[in-house]
N, C-alpha and C positions, 0 to 999 in steps of 0.2 A: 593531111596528117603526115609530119617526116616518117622516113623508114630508116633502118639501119642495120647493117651486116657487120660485125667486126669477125673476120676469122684468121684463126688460126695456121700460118703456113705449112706448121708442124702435124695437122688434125689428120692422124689415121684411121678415124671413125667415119667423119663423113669431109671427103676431098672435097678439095677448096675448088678444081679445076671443073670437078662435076655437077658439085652441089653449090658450090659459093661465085665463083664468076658468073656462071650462066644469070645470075638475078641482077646483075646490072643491067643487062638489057631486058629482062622482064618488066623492072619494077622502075618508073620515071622516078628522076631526084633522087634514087636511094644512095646516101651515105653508106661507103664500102669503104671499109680500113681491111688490108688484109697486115696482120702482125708476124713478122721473121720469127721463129722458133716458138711459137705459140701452139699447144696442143690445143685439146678436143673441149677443155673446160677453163676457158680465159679467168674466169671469175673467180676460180683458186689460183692462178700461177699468175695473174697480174690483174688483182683487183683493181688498184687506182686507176688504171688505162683503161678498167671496163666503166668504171665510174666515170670518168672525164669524156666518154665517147658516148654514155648516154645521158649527160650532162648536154653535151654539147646539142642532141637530138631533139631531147626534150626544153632546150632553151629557145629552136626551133616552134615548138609546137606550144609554148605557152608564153604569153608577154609577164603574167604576173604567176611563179609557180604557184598551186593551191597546195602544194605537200610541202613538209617541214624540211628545212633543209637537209641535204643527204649527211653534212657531218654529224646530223641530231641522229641517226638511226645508226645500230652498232653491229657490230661482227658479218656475218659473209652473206645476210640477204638482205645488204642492201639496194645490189643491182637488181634483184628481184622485186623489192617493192617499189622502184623506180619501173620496172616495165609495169607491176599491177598498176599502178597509178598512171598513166601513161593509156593503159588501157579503159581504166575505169576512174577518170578525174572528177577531182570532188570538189563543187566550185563552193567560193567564199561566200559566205552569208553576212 
């Protein structure tokens, strides 16, 4: 199963240096995007690049996606219901 980190260079909550580099070397394969002036919550201040980064994760992790596509799903959890589904995939019948 891919893994993915996208963080924030900007994140005063939880540092990139402490919290976010250390998991490359934890986690084998993990996809790490660190983003210039990105704070603590990607998903309001640059939704498309949160969608395109677990786009790209999850294109990884499924040949056929079993969820609708992301531009069918509206307003600000849509990166949310991409990590639920990702977690809990619903295969085609």
């Amino acid at each position: 199963m891919p893994a993915g980190i996208l963080f924030g260079s900007a994140d005063r909550v939880i540092g990139m240096a402490i919290h976010g580099e250390p998991m490359r070397d934890r986690i084998g394969g993990l996809d790490f995007e660190a983003v210039d002036g990105l704070g603590h919550m990607p998903q309001f201040a640059a939704p498309e690049q949160v969608v395109a980064f677990i786009e790209r994760i999850a294109a990884r992790a499924f040949v056929a996606p079993a969820s609708p596509p992301l531009h069918e799903i509206s307003g600000n959890h849509a990166a949310d219901y991409w990590v639920f589904t990702l977690s809990h995939p619903r295969r085609p019948k």
